[in-house]
C-alpha angles and dihedrals in degrees: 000000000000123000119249127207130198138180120226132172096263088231089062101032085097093046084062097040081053091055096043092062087046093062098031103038128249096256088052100047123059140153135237131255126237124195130225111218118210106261112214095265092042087058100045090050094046087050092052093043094061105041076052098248101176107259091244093065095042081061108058088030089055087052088064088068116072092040081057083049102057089034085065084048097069088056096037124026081202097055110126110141145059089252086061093045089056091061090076140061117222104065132096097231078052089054102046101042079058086047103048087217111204105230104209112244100164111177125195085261091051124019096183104054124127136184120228109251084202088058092046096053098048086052096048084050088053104058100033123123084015110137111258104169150018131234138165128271108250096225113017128100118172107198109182128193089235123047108282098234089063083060125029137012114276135169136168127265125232087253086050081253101148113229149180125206083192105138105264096225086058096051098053093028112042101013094046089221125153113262118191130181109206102195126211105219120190089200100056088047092049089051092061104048088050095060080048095050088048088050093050105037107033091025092233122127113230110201098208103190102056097042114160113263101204098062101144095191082066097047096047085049088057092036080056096058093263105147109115100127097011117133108260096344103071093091110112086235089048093044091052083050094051095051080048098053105032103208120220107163135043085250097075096044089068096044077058094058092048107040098047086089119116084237094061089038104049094039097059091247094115091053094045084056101049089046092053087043093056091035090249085129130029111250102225130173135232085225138009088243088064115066100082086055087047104027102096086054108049097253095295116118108243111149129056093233090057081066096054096044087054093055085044098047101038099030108030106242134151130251105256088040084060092046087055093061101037074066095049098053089045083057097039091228091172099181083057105045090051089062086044085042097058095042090055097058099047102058088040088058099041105037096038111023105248128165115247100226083052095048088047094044084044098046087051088048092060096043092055089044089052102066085064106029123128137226094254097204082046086050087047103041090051084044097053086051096054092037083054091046089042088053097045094048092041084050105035116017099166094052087039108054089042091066088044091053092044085052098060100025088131093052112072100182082061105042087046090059094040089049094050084044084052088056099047082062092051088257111144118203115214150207126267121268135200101220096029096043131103129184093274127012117309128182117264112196106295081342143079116235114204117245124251095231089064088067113110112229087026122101132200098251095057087046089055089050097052097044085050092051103048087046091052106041112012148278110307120258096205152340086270090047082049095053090043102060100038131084116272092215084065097041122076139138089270088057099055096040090067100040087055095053098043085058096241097146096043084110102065094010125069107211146028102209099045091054095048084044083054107047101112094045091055094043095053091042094060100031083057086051099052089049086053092053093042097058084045103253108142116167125259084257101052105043083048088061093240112119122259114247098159090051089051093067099072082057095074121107117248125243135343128013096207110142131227117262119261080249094062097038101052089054086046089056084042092051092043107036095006097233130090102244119155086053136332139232088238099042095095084057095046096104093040094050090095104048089044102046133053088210151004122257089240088052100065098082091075086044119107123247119274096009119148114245140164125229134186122203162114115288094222090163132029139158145170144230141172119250119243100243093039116033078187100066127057151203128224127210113191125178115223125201131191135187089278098039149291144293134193119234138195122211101185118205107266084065100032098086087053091053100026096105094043100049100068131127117292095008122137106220133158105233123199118202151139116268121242126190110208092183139307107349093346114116140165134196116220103219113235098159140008142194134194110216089203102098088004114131146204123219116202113199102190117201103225094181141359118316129210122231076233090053093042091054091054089055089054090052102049086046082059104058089050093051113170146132093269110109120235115210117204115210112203125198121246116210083237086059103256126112144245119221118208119190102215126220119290076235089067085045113132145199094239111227127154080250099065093048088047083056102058100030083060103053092045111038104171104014102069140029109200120184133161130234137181113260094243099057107107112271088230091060086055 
C-alpha cells in the first residue's frame, strides 16, 4: 500500500484523527511511536541525579559541557557528545575529567563525601543518544481492515493514545496496511484566522477558498521580491527566482514550486524556462500535438503528468501503461527504458508521423527531465496555499501578519524577522497592553498589538482572565483598578512584574519604574481591600452609591515617577517578550544595513560554504576558551543578532588580539567572515574583520551639478589618501528631483576628519557638498 499524505490546519488535525477512529473503529486505527534519545546534558544531569550531585553543581557542571562541545567543533565538524569533547585538550570538562575532580555530595551520614567526576562523565558517555521516552509521531496514522492488536504490537500511551513501534516501512510494505500521514500544516491554520481577523475587525467575509487568481496587485508584489511569509516563496533563493520569472498567472506559481529544486537549477532547466517566459528565447514543441500538454509552461517538461500525457498523446498508451514508465525512469531501470524507448519510437513514428531522429531526441529529452520533474497537482495544490498566503498579505497586511506572528510565536529567529517585515509596510508592532491585548497578536487599528500569552511570568490562564474580565466589565482605570477586579489567585508579585516590564500598562500608568518600585504597596492596598470587602466593610461612600473620592486617595503610587532608560527598557522588553519591541539597539541603523552588509542574517542559509560575507549587528552572547596547542591564547565565540535574526561567530586566536576589544557584550559591530555550514540550518561565521559602529561615521558627498569622468576620478583619488574603515555614501541627483544614493567599495572607505571635507570642498567648490554624520543618526535626516 502507498503512503498518503495530507495537510491539515494543525488546530483541527485531531478533529480528523477523531473522526478517523469513529468510521474505522478504535481497535482498527492507531498511531506510531517515536523515541527521545538522551542529549549530552540530559545525560549528565540523569547521571548526577541519580548519584545524588546537589542540584546547584549539576548545574554548573552540566554548563561545561556545551563550551567542550564547540571546542571539539573547531577540530571535527561532526563533533556532538561528551566522548567527542574528551578527545581534546582546552576545555574545563577536559581538565577536570584529568583531573578526577571530587564533586562534594556530603550527606548527613557523611559530610565529607564526595562522587568521582571521572566516574560521572564515563557514565554519562555511556548512556548518551540511548533511547529514555516515548512520544507520538506527529503525522503518521496506521488504520488496518482486522483489529490491530491480531496483527501488530500495539500499547497506550500515557495520554490512552494507541500506538504501534512496528517499523513504518513493515507495516505498508509487508503487511499491506493503510499508512497515513495527517499533517499538521501553520499555514492552513493562519489562513483561516485571517479570514477570521478580517470578519471580525473590518466586518467582510473572505472566502478563502475561491480567490481570484488573476489579482494583478499580488502578483506585482511578488514580482517585486515580497515573499517573505509567503507560503513556499519567502527563501532568499526563491525570492531571487521569483523577481526573475515574474510571475502573472497561477500557472507559474506553480512552475515556481516545482522548478526551486537543486535538480532544475543545476541542470539549466530554471533558466530555459525564465528565458521562454520573457520571449528571450522562442517556445517551441517536440510535436505539434504537443503544445496543449506543454503550452502553460513555455514548452519545457516540468510535471510528471506531462510525461504521461506525451506517451499517451504520441504512442498511444493507456493511462496506467504511461504511468508505468513515468516509475521506470524515476528508478533508472535502463534495460527497461531501452524496450519503452523503441516502442516509442516506433508508434510515434507510425501513427503520427513523426520523424524517427525527433521521436529519439524527444524520448532523451524526457529521460533526462525525468530525473527533476515535479507531481503537478502536488505543485498546485502547494501553489494555491502560498497564492492564498501572497493575496491575503498583499489585502490585508495587518490581519495577515497577526496570524503569521501568532504562527511562529515560539520561534524567535522567525517572529524577529516577521516583526522587522511588518515594519517595512509601516506596520508597528506593539507592546502589550493590558486593556488592547489578546492572547496572541491581534490587529490594533493600522498596527499589531502583541499578545498577553507571550509575556513571560504570565500564564494563560491569567491572560484569559484578564481578557474575560475587561469584556465583561470594562477597560481598566489603573494598575490598582487592575488588581481590584481580578482574581487574587491570578494576580502575584511574579505577575506584575511581568506585566510591568512587558509594558502592558504604558497606556493608563506613567512610568515603569515607579510601578515595579511600588509592587508590594499595591499588593497589600488592594489585598487589604479584598479582605475588607470580604468581612463585609464597605465605606459610608460607597455603600451610599457616590464615588469614593477619599478612598481613592490611598490608591495613589509612592514616590518618584522617573522612567526607566530606553536601555533598560529595551533589555526589559528582551527578558519579557524576548524581542526588542519599544525600540531596538539597530533601529537607528536600520536605513544604513544595506549599503553596509553584504547579507541578512536570515539570508545566510541560501548562502555557499565558505563564501565571504558581511554582516552588521548587536553581540547579545560571547565566551571564551583556550586553544589546544596554546592554554594562553583563546578563542571567542559571540553570538550576533540583527533585526531578522542571529548567527554564531568564531574569532580564532591569531585575529582575536586585533577584535578583542570589539567583540564585547552588548556592542553593535559590522563582521566580515567566511560561512560555514555545521550541518542542516547551523551555520557560523569565521571572523576576518570587524568593525565597532560606536564612533564610527558616514560621510555624504552629495553631486550638486554634473560631474566629469576627469573630476570623478579626483574625488577617487582624494578618498584614497584618507583611506579608512569609515563608508562614503555618494547621493546622486534625479531629473524629478529626488536622489539616488550609492554606497561606495570598502576599497573608497575613509577615516572622516574636517580635513578631509576642506579638501574636497575645496577642490570642488560648486560641484559637491560633503558632511559627516554618527552612524546612528537616521539615514532620512542625512
Amino acid at each position: 500500500m502507498p503512503d498518503i499524505d495530507i495537510d491539515f490546519c494543525y488546530e483541527k488535525r485531531k478533529q480528523v484523527i477523531d473522526y478517523v477512529v469513529q468510521k474505522y473503529g478504535e481497535d482498527k486505527v492507531c498511531q506510531i511511536i517515536t523515541f527521545g534519545t538522551y542529549a549530552p546534558k540530559a545525560a549528565f544531569k540523569g547521571i548526577a541525579r541519580i548519584m545524588k550531585v546537589p542540584f546547584s553543581e549539576s548545574n554548573r557542571l552540566t554548563g561545561l559541557i556545551e563550551p567542550a562541545i564547540d571546542l571539539a567543533k573547531t577540530h571535527d565538524d561532526k563533533a556532538e557528545w561528551i566522548k567527542d569533547a574528551l578527545k581534546y585538550e582546552g576545555s574545563e570538562l577536559r581538565k577536570l575529567y584529568d583531573e578526577d575532580y571530587q564533586i562534594p555530595c556530603p550527606t548527613d551520614d557523611d559530610p565529607k563525601k564526595t562522587v568521582s567526576y571521572k566516574k560521572l562523565i564515563d557514565m554519562s558517555c555511556a548512556i548518551e543518544g540511548y533511547k529514555c521516552g516515548t512520544g507520538t509521531h506527529a503525522a503518521g496514522i496506521i488504520i488496518s481492515y482486522a483489529p490491530l492488536d491480531t496483527i501488530i504490537p500495539v500499547q497506550p500511551s500515557k495520554e490512552g493514545i494507541v500506538q504501534t513501534g512496528y517499523p513504518p516501512h513493515e507495516v505498508t510494505e509487508v503487511l499491506s496496511l493503510l499508512k497515513m500521514d495527517f499533517l499538521g500544516l501553520r499555514n492552513l491554520t493562519m489562513i483561516h484566522k485571517t479570514a477570521d481577523m478580517v470578519k471580525h475587525y473590518k466586518n467582510v467575509e473572505i472566502d478563502v477558498d475561491n480567490l481570484p487568481l488573476d489579482d494583478e496587485d499580488t502578483y506585482k508584489m511578488l514580482t517585486r521580491g515580497e515573499t517573505i511569509g509567503v507560503f513556499q516563496l519567502e527563501s532568499q533563493g526563491m525570492t531571487n527566482l521569483v523577481k526573475r520569472l515574474k510571475p502573472d498567472v497561477f500557472e507559474d506559481i506553480g512552475a515556481l514550486v516545482a522548478l526551486f529544486r537543486p535538480g532544475p537549477l543545476g541542470s539549466g532547466m530554471v533558466d530555459d524556462f525564465v528565458a521562454r517566459k520573457h520571449g528571450l528565447k522562442a517556445v517551441t514543441y517536440p510535436h505539434p500535438l504537443l503544445e496543449p500538454i506543454l503550452k502553460d509552461t513555455y514548452g519545457t517538461i516540468v510535471y510528471q503528468e506531462q510525461i504521461m500525457q506525451i506517451f499517451q498523446t504520441l504512442a498511444d498508451y493507456t493511462l496506467g501503461q504511461a504511468d508505468m514508465v513515468r516509475r521506470m525512469m524515476g528508478k533508472k531501470k535502463v534495460e527497461e527504458m531501452r524496450k519503452q524507448k523503441d516502442k516509442f519510437v516506433e508508434l510515434a513514428s507510425k501513427n503520427h508521423g513523426m520523424p524517427e531522429e525527433d521521436a529519439n531526441t524527444l524520448f532523451e529529452q524526457i529521460e533526462k527531465f525525468a530525473e527533476y520533474c515535479f507531481n503537478r497537482s502536488h505543485s498546485a495544490a502547494y501553489a494555491f496555499v502560498a497564492y492564498q498566503t501572497a493575496y491575503l498579505k498583499c489585502h490585508y497586511p495587518v490581519e495577515y501578519l497577526s496570524a503569521l506572528l501568532s504562527s511562529v510565536a515560539d520561534r524567535k529567529d522567525q517572529t524577529q524577522l516577521y516583526i522587522e517585515e511588518a515594519g517595512k509596510h509601516g506596520i508597528k508592532v506593539l507592546p502589550p497592553d493590558i486593556n488592547k491585548s489578546y492572547l496572541e497578536y491581534a490587529p490594533d487599528g493600522n498596527n499589531i498589538r502583541f499578545g498577553l500569552a507571550a509575556i513571560k511570568q504570565v500564564g494563560e490562564a491569567v491572560c484569559e482572565a484578564i481578557i474575560k474580565e475587561r469584556e465583561e466589565n470594562g477597560e481598566f482605570r489603573n494598575i490598582f483598578d487592575f488588581c481590584k477586579r481580578i482574581d487574587t489567585k491570578f494576580v502575584n508579585k511574579k505577575t506584575l512584574e511581568g506585566l510591568i516590564k512587558a509594558g502592558a500598562f504604558s497606556n493608563i500608568e506613567k512610568s515603569r519604574k515607579q510601578l515595579f518600585e511600588n509592587i508590594e504597596h499595591i499588593l497589600d492596598v488592594t489585598a487589604k481591600e479584598a479582605k475588607d470587602r470580604a468581612m463585609g466593610q464597605v465605606s459610608l461612600f460607597a455603600s451610599a452609591g457616590v464615588e469614593d473620592s477619599f478612598s481613592d486617595a490611598q490608591y495613589s503610587l509612592l514616590g518618584s515617577d522617573e522612567e526607566y532608560t530606553d536601555r533598560e527598557i529595551q533589555e526589559f522588553e528582551k527578558e519579557f517578550l524576548g524581542f526588542y519591541v519599544t525600540s531596538h539597539p539597530l533601529f537607528s541603523l536600520r536605513d544604513k544595513l544595506p549599503f553596509l552588509v553584504s547579507h541578512r542574517i536570515s539570508e545566510l542559509n541560501n548562502v555557499n560554504e565558505d563564501a565571504l560575507v558581511t554582516i552588521c549587528g548587536l553581540i547579545t552572547a560571547t565566551r571564551q576558551i583556550p586553544t589546544k596547542k596554546d592554554p594562553s591564547k583563546f578563542h571567542r565565540f559571540i553570538t550576533l543578532e540583527d533585526l531578522t535574526g542571529k548567527v554564531d561567530c568564531a574569532c580564532f586566536s591569531k585575529n582575536l588580539p586585533n577584535f578583542a576589544d570589539i567583540l564585547q557584550p552588548e556592542k553593535k559591530v559590522v563582521i566580515t567572515g567566511r560561512l560555514q555550514h555545521r550541518g542542516e540550518d547551523q551555520l557560523s561565521v569565521v571572523i576576518e574583520d570587524a568593525k565597532s559602529i560606536e564612533n564610527s561615521n558616514l560621510l555624504t558627498v552629495s553631486l550638486l551639478d554634473e560631474i566629469k569622468y576627469e573630476e570623478l576620478c579626483g574625488i577617487k583619488n582624494i578618498l584614497a589618501k584618507h583611506h579608512g574603515d569609515d563608508p562614503v555614501l555618494i547621493k546622486m541627483p534625479n531629473a524629478d528631483g529626488s536622489n539616488t544614493r550609492i554606497m561606495t567599495s570598502s576599497m573608497f572607505w575613509v577615516t572622516s576628519t574636517n580635513t578631509l571635507v576642506n579638501n574636497l570642498k575645496s577642490v570642488f567648490p560648486d560641484k559637491i557638498d560633503v558632511k559627516i554624520d554618527s552612524l546612528d543618526v537616521p539615514l532620512e535626516t542625512v
